[in-house]
N, CA, C and O atoms as a GROMACS GRO file, in nm:
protein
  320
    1UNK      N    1   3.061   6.887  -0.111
    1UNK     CA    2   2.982   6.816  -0.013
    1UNK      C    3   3.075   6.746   0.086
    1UNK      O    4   3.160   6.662   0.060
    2UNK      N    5   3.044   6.795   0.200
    2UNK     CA    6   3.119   6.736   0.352
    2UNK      C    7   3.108   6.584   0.370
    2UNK      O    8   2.991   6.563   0.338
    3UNK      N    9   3.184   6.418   0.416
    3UNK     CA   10   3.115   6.317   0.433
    3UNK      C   11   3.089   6.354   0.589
    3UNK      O   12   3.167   6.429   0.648
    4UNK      N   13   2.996   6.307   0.641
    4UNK     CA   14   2.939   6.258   0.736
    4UNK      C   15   2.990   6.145   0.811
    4UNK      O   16   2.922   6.045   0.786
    5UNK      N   17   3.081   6.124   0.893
    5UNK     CA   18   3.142   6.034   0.966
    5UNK      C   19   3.079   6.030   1.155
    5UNK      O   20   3.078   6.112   1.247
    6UNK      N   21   3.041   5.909   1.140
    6UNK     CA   22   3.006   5.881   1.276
    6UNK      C   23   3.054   5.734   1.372
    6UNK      O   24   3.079   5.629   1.313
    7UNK      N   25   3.059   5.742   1.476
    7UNK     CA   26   3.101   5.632   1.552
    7UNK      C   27   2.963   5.514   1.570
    7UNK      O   28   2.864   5.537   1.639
    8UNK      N   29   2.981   5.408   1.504
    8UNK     CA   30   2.859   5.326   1.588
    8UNK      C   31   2.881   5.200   1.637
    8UNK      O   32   2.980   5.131   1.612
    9UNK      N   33   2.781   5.167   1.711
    9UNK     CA   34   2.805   4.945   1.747
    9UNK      C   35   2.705   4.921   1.686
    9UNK      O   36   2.613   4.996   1.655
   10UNK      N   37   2.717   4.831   1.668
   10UNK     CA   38   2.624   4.755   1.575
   10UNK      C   39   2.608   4.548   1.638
   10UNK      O   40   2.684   4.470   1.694
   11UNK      N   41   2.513   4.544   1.602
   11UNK     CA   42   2.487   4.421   1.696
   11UNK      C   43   2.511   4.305   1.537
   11UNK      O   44   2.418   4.293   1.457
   12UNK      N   45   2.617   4.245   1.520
   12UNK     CA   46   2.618   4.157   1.438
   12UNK      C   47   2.662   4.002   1.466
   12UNK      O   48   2.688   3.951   1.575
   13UNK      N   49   2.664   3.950   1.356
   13UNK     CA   50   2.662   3.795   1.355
   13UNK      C   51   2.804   3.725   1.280
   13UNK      O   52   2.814   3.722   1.157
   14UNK      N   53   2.908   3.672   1.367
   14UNK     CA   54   3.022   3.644   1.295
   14UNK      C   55   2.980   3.471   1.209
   14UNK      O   56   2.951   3.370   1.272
   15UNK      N   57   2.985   3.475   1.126
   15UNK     CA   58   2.953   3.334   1.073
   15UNK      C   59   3.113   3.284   0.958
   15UNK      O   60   3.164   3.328   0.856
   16UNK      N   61   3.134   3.194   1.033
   16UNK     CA   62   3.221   3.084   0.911
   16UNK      C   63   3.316   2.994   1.011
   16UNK      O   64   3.327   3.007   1.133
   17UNK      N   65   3.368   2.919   0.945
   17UNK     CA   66   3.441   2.816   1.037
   17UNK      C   67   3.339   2.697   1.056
   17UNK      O   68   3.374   2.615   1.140
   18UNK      N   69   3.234   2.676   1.000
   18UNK     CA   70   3.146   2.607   1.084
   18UNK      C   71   3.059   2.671   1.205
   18UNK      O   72   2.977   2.600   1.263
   19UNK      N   73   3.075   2.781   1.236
   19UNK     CA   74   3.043   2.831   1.321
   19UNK      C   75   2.925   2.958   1.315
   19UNK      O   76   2.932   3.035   1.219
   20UNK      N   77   2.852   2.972   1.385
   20UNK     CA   78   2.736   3.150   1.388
   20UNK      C   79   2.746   3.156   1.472
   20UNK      O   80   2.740   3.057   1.545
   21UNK      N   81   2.780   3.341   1.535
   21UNK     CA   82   2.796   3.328   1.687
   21UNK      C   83   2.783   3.486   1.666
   21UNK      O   84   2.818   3.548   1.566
   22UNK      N   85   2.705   3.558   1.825
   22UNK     CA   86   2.649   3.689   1.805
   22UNK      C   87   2.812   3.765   1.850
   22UNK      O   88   2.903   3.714   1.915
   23UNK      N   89   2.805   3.892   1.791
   23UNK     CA   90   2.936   3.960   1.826
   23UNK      C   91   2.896   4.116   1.873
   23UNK      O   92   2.781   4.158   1.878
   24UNK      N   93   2.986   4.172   1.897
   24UNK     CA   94   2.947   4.285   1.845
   24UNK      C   95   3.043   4.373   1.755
   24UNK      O   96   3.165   4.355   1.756
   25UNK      N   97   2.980   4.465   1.681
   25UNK     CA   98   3.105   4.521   1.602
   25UNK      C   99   3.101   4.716   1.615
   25UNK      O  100   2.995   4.778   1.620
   26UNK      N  101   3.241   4.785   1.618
   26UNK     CA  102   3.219   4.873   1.640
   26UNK      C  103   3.271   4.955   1.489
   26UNK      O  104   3.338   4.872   1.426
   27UNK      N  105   3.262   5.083   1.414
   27UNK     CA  106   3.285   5.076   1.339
   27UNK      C  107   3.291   5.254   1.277
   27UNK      O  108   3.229   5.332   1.350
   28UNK      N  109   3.324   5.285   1.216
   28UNK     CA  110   3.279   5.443   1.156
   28UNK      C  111   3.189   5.468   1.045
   28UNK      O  112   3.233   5.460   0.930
   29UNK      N  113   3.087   5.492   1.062
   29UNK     CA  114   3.041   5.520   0.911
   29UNK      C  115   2.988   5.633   0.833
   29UNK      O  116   2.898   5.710   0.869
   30UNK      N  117   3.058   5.633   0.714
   30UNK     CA  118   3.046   5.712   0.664
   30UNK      C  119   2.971   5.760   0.530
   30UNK      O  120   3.000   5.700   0.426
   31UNK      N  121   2.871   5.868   0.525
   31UNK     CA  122   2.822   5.907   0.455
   31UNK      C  123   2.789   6.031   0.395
   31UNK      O  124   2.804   6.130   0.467
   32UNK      N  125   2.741   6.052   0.261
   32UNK     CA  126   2.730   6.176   0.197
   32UNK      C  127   2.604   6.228   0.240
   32UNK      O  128   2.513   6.152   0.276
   33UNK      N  129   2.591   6.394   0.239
   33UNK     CA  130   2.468   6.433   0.292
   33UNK      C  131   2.365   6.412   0.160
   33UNK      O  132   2.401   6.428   0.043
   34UNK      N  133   2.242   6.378   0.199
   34UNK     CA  134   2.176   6.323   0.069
   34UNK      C  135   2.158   6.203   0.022
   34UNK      O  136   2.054   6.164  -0.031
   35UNK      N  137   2.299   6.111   0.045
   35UNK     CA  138   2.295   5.973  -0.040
   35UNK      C  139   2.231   5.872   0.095
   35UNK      O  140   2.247   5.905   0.213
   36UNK      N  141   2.177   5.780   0.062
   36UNK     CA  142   2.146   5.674   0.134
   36UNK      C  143   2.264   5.554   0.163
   36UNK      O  144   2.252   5.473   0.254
   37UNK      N  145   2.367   5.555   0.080
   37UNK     CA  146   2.403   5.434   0.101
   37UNK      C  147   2.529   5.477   0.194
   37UNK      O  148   2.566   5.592   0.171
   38UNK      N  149   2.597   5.413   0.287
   38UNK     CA  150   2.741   5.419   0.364
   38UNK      C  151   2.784   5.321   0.344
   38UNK      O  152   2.738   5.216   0.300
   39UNK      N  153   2.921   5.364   0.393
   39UNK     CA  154   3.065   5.299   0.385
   39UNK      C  155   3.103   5.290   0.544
   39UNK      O  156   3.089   5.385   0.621
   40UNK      N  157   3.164   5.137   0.587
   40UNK     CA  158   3.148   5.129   0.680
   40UNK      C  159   3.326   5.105   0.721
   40UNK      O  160   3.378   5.000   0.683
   41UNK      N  161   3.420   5.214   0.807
   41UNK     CA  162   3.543   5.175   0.803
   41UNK      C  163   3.591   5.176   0.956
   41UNK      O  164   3.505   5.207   1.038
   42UNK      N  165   3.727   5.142   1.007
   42UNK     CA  166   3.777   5.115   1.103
   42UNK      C  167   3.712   5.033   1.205
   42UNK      O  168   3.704   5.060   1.325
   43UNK      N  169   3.656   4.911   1.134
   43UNK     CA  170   3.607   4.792   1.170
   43UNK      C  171   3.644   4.752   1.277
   43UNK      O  172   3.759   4.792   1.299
   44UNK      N  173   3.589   4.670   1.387
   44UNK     CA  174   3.658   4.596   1.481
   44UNK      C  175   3.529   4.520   1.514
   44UNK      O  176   3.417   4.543   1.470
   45UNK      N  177   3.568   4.426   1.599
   45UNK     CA  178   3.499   4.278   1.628
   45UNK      C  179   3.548   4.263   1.788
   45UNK      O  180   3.655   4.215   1.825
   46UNK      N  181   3.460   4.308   1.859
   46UNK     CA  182   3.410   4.255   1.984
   46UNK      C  183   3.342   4.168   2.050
   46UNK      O  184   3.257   4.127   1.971
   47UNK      N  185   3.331   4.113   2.157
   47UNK     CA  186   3.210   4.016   2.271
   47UNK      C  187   3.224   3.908   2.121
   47UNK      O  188   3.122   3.910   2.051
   48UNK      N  189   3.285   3.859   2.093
   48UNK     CA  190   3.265   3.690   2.017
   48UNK      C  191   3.317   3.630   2.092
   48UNK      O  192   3.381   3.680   2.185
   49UNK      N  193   3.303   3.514   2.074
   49UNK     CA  194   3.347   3.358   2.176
   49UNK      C  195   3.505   3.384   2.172
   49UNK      O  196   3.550   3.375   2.058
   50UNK      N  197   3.563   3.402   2.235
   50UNK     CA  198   3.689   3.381   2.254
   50UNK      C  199   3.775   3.249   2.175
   50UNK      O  200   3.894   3.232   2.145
   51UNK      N  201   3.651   3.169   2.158
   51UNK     CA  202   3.633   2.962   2.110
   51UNK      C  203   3.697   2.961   1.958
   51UNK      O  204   3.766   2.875   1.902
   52UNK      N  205   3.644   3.103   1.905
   52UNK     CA  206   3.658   3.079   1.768
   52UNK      C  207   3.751   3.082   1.695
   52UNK      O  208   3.807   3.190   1.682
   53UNK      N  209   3.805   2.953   1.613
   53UNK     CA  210   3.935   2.945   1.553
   53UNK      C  211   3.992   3.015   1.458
   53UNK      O  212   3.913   3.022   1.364
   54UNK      N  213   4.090   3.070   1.437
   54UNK     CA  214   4.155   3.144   1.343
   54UNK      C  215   4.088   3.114   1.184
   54UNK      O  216   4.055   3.013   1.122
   55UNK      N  217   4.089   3.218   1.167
   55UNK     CA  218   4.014   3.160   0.996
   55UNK      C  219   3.925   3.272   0.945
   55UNK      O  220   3.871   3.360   1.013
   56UNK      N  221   3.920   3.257   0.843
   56UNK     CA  222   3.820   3.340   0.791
   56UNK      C  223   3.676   3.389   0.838
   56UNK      O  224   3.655   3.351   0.953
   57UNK      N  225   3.596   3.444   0.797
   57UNK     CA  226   3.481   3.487   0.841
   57UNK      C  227   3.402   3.606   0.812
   57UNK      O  228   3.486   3.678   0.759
   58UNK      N  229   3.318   3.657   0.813
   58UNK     CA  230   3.157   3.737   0.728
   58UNK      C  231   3.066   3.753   0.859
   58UNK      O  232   2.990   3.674   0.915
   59UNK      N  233   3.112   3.920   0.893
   59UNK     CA  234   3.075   3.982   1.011
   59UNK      C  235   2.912   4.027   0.974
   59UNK      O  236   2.911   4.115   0.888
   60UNK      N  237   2.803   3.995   1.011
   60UNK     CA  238   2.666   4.034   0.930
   60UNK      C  239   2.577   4.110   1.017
   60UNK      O  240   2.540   4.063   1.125
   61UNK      N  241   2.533   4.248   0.968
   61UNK     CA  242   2.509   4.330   1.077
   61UNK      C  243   2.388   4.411   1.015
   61UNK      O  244   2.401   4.376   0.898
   62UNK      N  245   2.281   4.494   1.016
   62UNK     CA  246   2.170   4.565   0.955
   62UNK      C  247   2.279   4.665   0.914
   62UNK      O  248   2.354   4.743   0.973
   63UNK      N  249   2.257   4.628   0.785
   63UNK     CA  250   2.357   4.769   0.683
   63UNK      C  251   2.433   4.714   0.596
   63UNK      O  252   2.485   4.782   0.508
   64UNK      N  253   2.457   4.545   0.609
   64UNK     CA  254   2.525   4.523   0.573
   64UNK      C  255   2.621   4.387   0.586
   64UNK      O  256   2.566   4.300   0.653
   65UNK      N  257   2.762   4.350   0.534
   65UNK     CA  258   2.836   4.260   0.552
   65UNK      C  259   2.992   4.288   0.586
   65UNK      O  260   2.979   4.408   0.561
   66UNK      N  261   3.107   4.279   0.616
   66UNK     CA  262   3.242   4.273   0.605
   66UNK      C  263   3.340   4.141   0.632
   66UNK      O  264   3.341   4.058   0.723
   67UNK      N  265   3.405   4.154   0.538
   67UNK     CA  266   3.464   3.966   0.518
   67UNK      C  267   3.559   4.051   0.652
   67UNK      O  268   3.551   4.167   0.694
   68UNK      N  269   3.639   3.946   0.688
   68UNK     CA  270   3.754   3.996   0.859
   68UNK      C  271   3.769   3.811   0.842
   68UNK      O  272   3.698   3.717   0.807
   69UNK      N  273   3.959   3.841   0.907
   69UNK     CA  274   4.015   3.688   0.878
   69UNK      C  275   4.050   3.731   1.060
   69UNK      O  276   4.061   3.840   1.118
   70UNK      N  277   4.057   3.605   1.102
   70UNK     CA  278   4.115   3.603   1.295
   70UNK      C  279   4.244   3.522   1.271
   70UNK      O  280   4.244   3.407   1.228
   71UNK      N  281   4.339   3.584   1.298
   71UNK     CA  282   4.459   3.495   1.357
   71UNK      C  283   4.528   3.572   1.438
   71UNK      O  284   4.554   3.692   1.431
   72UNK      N  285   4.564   3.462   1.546
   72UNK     CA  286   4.628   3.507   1.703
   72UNK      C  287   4.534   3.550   1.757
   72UNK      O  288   4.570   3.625   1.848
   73UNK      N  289   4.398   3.540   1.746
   73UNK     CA  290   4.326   3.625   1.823
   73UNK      C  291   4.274   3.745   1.771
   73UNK      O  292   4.187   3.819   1.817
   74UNK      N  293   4.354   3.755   1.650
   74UNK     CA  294   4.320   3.929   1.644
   74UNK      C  295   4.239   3.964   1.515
   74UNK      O  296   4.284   3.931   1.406
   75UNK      N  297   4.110   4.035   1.527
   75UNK     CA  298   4.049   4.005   1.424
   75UNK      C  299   4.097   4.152   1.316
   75UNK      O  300   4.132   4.258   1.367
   76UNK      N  301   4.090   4.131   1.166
   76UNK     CA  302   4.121   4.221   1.109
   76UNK      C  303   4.008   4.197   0.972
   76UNK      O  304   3.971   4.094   0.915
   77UNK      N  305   3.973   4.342   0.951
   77UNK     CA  306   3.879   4.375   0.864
   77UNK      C  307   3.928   4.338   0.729
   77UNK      O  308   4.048   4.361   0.716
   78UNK      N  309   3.874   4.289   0.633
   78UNK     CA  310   3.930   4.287   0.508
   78UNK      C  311   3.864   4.364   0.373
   78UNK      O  312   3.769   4.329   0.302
   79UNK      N  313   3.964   4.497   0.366
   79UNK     CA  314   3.914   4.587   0.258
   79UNK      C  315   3.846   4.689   0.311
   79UNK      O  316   3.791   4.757   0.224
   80UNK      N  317   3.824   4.734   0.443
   80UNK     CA  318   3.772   4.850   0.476
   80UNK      C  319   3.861   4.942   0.546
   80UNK      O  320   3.820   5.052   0.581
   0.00000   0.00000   0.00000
């Protein structure tokens, strides 16, 4: 069985720091033909406040969740 890999955005919600703020996230996901559930990889985090301080954070999107830590600016997925 082939996976199924596709490009999508997804309209999610970066929350932590004290902070909820709309983002967007772009991402690959991937799935088996048949199964319902995906795996969501080569994460990234777009359109958030520029405001938001380095630190941890829980990207929340229909499908799902991905923890992602920001420092320097640069956001990085954690575990996908």
């Amino acid at each position: 069985m082939a996976l199924n890999r596709e490009n999508v955005v997804l309209a999610g919600r970066v929350v932590g720091m004290g902070r909820e703020e709309n983002c967007t996230l772009n991402a690959q996901k991937v799935t088996l033909p048949g199964i319902i559930i995906s795996h969501f990889s080569k994460c990234n985090v777009h359109n958030a406040p520029s405001d938001l301080p380095d630190g941890e954070y829980l990207v929340i999107f229909e499908g799902g969740m991905i923890p992602f830590h920001k420092h320097g600016g640069v956001w990085e997925a954690l575990g996908s």
